[in-house]
C-alpha positions in Angstrom: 214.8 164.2 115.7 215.0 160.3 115.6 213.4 158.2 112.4 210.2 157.1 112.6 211.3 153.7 112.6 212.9 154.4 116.2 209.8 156.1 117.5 207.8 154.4 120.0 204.4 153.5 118.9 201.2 152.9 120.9 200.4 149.9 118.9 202.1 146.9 117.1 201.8 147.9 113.2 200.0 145.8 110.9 201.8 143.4 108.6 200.3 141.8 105.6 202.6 139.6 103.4 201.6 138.4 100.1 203.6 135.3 98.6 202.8 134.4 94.6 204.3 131.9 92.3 204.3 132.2 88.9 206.9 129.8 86.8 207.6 130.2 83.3 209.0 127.1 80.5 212.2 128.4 79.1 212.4 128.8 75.4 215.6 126.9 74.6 217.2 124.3 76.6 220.2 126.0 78.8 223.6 125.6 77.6 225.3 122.1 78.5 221.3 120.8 79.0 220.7 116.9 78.1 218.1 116.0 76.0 214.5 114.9 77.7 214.8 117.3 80.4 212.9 120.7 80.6 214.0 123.8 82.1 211.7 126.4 84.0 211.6 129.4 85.5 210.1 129.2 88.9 209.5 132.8 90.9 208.9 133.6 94.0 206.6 137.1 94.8 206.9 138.0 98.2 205.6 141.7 99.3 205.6 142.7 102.7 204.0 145.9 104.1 204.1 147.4 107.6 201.5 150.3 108.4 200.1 151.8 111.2 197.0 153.1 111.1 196.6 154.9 107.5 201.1 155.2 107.7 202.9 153.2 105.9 206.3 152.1 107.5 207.8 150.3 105.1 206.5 148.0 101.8 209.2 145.8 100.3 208.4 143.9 97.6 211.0 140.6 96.4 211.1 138.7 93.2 213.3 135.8 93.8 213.8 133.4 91.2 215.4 129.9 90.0 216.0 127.6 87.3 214.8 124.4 87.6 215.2 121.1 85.1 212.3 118.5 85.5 213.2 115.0 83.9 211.9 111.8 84.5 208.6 113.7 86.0 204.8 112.6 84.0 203.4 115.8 82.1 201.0 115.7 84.5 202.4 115.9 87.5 205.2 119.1 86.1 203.0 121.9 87.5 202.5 120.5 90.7 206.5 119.8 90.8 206.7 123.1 89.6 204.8 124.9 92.1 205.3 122.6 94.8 209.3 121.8 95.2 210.1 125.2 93.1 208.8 127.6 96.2 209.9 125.5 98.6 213.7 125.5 97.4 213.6 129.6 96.9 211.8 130.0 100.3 214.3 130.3 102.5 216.6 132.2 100.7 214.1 134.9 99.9 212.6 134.9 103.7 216.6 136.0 104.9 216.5 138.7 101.9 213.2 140.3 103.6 214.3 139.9 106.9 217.6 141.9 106.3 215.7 144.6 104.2 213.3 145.4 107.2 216.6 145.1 109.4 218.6 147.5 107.1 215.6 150.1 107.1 215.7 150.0 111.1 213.3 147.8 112.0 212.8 144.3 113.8 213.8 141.5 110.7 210.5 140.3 109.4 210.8 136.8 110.4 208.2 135.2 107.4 206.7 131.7 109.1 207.2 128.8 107.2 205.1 128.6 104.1 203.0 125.1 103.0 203.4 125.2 99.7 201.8 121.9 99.1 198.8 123.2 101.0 199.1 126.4 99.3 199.0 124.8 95.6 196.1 122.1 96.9 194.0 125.1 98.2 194.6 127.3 94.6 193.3 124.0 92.3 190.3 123.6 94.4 189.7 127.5 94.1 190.4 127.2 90.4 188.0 123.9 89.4 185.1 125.8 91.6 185.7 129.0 89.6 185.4 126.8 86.7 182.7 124.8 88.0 184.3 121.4 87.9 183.8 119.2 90.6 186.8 118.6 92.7 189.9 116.1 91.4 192.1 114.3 93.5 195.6 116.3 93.4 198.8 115.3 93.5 
């Protein structure tokens, strides 16, 4: 009896794929570090899930991250760096892990498109000032 991932199916399954960033400031400067520089934790959630119908095919969920030192960046503009450049780095190297997962469990690679992170972070801000009912600020 073949897998189910060889199976041939009536309909394409459904993908969703969920990206999140979250960074983190490191507690202690990292060995050898110079002084005025910060380091941070930058990671990069991707979960993707294939189903068809109510069936789950596969759900493979990736925490990929990096260690980043911002100097010579204003205080303001950090978390957008952070958020920004951070993802953008990690991206591609976490898109080839997913794609070789679904590939290793027998099916198609899950090619992930490009992601705008700049676009991305712009579109959370706005989201966040109108949560917070703050009218809109021009963002970096």
């Amino acid at each position: 009896d073949a897998p189910n991932s060889l199976r041939p199916r009536q309909t394409a399954p459904r993908i969703n794929i969920n990206i999140n960033v979250q960074t983190n400031q490191l507690a202690a400067p990292m060995a050898g570090a110079q002084p005025g520089g910060a380091d941070y934790e930058v990671e990069l959630k991707m979960e993707a899930r294939a189903v068809d119908g109510e069936k789950a095919l596969f759900a493979i969920e990736l925490a990929y991250a990096g260690i980043f030192r911002i100097t010579n960046v204003p205080a303001e503009q950090v978390r957008a760096v952070l958020l920004i450049e951070g993802p953008r780095l990690l991206f591609p190297f976490a898109r080839q892990i997913l794609a070789e997962a679904s590939r290793n469990g027998g099916f198609p690679p899950l090619m992930v498109d490009p992601v705008d992170f700049n676009a991305l972070y712009r579109q959370r801000m706005a989201q966040a000032q109108a949560a917070a009912g703050q009218a809109p600020q021009r963002l970096v």
